[in-house]
C-alpha positions as CSV (number, residue, x, y, z in Angstrom):
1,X,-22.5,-65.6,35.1
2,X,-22.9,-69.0,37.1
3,X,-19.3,-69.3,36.9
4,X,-18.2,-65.7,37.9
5,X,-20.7,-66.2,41.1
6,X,-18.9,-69.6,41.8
7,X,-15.6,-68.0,42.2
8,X,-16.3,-64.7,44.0
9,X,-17.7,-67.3,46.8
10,X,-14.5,-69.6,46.6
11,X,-12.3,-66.8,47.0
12,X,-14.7,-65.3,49.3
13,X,-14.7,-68.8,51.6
14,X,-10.5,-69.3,51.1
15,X,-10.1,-65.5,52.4
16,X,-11.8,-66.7,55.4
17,X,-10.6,-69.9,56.0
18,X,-7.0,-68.0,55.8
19,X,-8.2,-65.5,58.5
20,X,-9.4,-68.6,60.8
21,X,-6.4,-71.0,60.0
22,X,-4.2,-67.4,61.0
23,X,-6.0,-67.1,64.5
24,X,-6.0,-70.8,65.1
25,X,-2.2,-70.8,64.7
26,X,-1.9,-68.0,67.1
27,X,0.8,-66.3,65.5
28,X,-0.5,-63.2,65.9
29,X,-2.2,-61.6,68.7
30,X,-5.8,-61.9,69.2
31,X,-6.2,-57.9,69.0
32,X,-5.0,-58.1,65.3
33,X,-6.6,-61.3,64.4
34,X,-9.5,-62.3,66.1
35,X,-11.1,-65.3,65.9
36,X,-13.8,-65.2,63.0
37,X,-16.7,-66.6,64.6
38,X,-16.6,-64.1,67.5
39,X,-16.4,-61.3,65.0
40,X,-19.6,-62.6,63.5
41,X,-21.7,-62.9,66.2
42,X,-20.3,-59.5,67.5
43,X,-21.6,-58.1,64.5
44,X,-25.3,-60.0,64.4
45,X,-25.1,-58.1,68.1
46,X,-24.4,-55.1,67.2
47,X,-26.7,-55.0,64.0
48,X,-29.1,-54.9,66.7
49,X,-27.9,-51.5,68.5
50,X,-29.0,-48.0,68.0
51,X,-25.7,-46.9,68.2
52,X,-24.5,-49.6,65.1
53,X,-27.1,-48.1,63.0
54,X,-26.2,-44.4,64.1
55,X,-22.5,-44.8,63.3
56,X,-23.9,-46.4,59.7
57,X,-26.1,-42.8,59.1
58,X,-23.0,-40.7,60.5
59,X,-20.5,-42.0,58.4
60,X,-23.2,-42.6,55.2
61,X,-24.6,-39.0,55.7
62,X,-21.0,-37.3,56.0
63,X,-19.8,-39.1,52.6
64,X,-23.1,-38.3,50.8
65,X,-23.2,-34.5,51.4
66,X,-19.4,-34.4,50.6
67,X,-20.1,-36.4,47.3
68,X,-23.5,-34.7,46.6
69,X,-21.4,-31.4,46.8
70,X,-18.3,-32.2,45.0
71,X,-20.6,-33.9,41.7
72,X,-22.3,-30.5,41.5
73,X,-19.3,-28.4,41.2
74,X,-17.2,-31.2,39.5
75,X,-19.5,-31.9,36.9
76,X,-20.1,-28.1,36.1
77,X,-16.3,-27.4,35.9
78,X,-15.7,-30.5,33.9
79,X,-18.0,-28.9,31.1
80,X,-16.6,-25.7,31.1
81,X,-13.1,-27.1,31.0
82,X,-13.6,-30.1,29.0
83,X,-15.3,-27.9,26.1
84,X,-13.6,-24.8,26.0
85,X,-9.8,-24.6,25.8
86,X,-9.4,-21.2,27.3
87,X,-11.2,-22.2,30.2
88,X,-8.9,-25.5,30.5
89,X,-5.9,-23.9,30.1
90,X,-6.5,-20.9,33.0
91,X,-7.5,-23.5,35.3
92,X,-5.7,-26.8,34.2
93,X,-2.5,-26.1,36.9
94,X,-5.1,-26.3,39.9
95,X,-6.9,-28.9,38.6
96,X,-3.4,-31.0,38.1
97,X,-2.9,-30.1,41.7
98,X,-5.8,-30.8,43.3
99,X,-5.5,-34.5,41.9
100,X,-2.8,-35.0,43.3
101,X,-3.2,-33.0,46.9
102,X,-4.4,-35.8,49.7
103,X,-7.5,-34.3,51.1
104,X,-6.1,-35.7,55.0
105,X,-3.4,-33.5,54.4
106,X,-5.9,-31.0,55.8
107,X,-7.1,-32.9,58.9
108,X,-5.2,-30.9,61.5
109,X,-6.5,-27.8,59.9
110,X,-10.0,-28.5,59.5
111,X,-10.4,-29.8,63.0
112,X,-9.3,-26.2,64.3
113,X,-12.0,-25.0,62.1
114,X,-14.5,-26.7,61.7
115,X,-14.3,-28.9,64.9
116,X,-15.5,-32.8,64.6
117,X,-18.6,-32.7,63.4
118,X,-20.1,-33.5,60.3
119,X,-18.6,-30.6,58.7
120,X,-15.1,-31.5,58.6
121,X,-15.9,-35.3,57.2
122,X,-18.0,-33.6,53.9
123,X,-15.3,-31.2,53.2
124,X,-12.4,-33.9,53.1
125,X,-14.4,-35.9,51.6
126,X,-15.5,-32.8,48.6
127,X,-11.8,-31.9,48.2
128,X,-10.9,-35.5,47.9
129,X,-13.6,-36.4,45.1
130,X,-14.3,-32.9,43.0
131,X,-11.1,-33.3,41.0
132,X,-11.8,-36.7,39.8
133,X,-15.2,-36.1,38.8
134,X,-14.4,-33.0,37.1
135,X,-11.4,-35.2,35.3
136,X,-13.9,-37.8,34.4
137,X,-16.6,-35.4,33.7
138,X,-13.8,-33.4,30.9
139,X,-12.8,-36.8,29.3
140,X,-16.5,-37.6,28.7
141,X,-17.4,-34.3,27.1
142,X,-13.7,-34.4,24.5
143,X,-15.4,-37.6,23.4
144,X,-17.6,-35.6,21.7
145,X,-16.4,-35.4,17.8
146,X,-15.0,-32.4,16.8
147,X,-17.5,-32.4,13.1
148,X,-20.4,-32.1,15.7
149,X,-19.5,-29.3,18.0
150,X,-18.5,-27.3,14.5
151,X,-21.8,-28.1,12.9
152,X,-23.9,-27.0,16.4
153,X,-22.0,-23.6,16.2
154,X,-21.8,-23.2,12.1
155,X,-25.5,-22.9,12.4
156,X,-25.6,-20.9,15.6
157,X,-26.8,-23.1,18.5
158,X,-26.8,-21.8,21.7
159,X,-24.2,-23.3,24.0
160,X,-26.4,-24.0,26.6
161,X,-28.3,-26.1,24.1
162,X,-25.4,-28.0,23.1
163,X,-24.0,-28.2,26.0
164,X,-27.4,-30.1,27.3
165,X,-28.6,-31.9,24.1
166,X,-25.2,-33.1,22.7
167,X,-22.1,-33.3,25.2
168,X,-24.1,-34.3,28.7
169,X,-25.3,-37.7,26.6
170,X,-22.1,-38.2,25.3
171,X,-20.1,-37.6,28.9
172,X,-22.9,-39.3,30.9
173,X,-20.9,-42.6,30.7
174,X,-17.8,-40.9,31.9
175,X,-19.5,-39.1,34.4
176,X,-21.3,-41.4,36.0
177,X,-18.5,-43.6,36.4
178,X,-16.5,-40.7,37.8
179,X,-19.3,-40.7,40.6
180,X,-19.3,-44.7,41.3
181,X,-15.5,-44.6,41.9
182,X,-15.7,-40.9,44.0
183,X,-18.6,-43.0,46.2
184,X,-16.0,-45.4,47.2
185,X,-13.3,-43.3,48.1
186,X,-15.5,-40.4,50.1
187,X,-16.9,-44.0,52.1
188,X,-13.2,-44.4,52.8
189,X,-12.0,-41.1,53.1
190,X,-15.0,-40.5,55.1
191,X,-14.2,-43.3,57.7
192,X,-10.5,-42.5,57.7
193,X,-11.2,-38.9,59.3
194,X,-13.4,-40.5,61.9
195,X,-10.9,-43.0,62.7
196,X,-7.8,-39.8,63.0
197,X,-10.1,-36.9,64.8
198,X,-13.0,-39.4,66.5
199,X,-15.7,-37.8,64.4
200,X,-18.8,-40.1,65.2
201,X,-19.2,-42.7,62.8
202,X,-17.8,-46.1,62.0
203,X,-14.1,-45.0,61.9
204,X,-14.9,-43.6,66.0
205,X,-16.2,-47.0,67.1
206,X,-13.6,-48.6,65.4
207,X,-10.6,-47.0,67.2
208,X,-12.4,-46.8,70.7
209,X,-13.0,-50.8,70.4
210,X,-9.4,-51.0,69.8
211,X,-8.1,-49.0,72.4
212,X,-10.4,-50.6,74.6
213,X,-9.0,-54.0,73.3
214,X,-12.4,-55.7,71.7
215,X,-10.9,-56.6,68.6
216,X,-14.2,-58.8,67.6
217,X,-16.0,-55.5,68.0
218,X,-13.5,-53.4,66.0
219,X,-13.4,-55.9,63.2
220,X,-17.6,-56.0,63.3
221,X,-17.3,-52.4,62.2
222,X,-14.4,-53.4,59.9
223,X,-16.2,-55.8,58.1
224,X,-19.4,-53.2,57.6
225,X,-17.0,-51.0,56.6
226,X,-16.1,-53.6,53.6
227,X,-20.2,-54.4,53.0
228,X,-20.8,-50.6,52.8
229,X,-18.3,-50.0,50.0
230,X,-19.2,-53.1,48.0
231,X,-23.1,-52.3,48.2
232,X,-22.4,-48.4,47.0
233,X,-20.2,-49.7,44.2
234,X,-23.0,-52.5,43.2
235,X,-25.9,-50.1,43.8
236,X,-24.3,-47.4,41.2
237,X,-23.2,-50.4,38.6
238,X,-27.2,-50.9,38.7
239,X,-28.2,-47.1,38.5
240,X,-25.2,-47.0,35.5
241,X,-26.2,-49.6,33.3
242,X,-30.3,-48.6,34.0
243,X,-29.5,-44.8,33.1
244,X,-27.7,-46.0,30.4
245,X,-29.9,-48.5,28.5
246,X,-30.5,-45.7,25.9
247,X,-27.3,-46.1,24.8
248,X,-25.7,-48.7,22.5
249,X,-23.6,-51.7,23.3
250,X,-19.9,-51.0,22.8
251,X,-19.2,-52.8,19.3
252,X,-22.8,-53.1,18.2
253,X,-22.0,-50.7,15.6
254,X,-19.5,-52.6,14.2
């Protein structure tokens, strides 16, 4: 583990000693490479701000609601489809293209209805993470051996019963790593409409710093941007491997 940490910080202290040894150079223009120590201190300044920390909760709240939203549908309809064919097979063509729709397709849409409020970032960000979870949440529940479901209904179990006692343990894993990897893409997908309509959030403050030509600010949002993602994904490793302690270690069967 020593080890691991060791290199995540090299490669952590090469990427920016890359980035410093790029704007000490000067090959590139200061807009799109900005010296690193000014971008850090930017940032320690605008930690600072209300308007830093309302940006954050903007662009945190839109994601979450979108997410929130899109588990409680995906998850259903990854049951339903995941343990009953007929159900799969009537609804497997949208599913198929839902995956592979991109949810700022619909940005120029939206915006007419739904304006640029908080609205249009949770429903890009629900279209754009529903069909994963629901594709996570069936793999999860077709893990569940075939002997079992035929034994729960050979002596009459109610579905619901099975559905909560026997395939939700066995698809938690799947599902809840559906979720960690739908967090990261509704922070990004969140932050990507803000940054193409100038919905508040980080994605706004990032493009008016650049049009205004403050790169060290636009990079201080940049860089929160990165911390954001890598604390969601970290955060719901944790919450994975503490929800799933119940559970045996892959192999300890063996």
């Amino acid at each position: 583990m020593t080890t691991i940490l060791i290199w995540r910080v090299g490669v952590l202290a090469a990427g920016i000693a890359l980035w410093f040894a790029l704007w000490a150079i000067g090959t590139f223009p200061a807009t799109l490479v900005p010296n690193p120590w000014d971008v850090l201190v930017t940032l320690v300044q605008e930690v600072t701000t209300v308007e830093y920390w309302q940006a954050l909760g903007l662009t945190v709240y839109g994601a979450l609601l979108g997410l929130v939203l899109a588990a409680l549908v995906g998850i259903i309809i990854g049951i339903v489809t995941g343990a009953f064919t007929a159900a799969d097979l009537s609804m497997r063509f949208m599913i198929d293209f839902g995956r592979a729709f991109p949810a700022v397709a619909l940005v120029a849409v939206l915006v007419l209805i739904l304006g640029r409020g908080i609205e249009l970032k949770s429903t890009l960000v629900f279209v754009a993470v529903v069909f994963p979870i629901i594709v996570q949440t069936q793999h999860g529940v077709r893990r569940v051996a075939p002997s079992v479901v035929e034994t729960a209904r050979a002596f009459r179990i109610p579905p619901a019963l099975l559905v909560r006692r026997v395939m939700l343990p066995s698809a938690a894993p799947s599902i809840l790593t559906g979720l960690r990897l739908a967090a990261s893409v509704a922070i990004l997908v969140a932050i990507s409409v803000e940054v193409l309509t100038g919905s508040p959030g980080i994605g706004e403050r990032i493009t008016a710093a650049q049009l205004g030509g403050n790169a060290p600010v636009a990079f201080a949002y940049i860089v929160t941007a990165g911390f954001l993602g890598f604390a969601v994904n970290v955060g719901l490793e944790r919450l994975q491997a503490v929800l799933l302690r119940w559970r045996p270690a892959e192999g300890a069967e063996d």
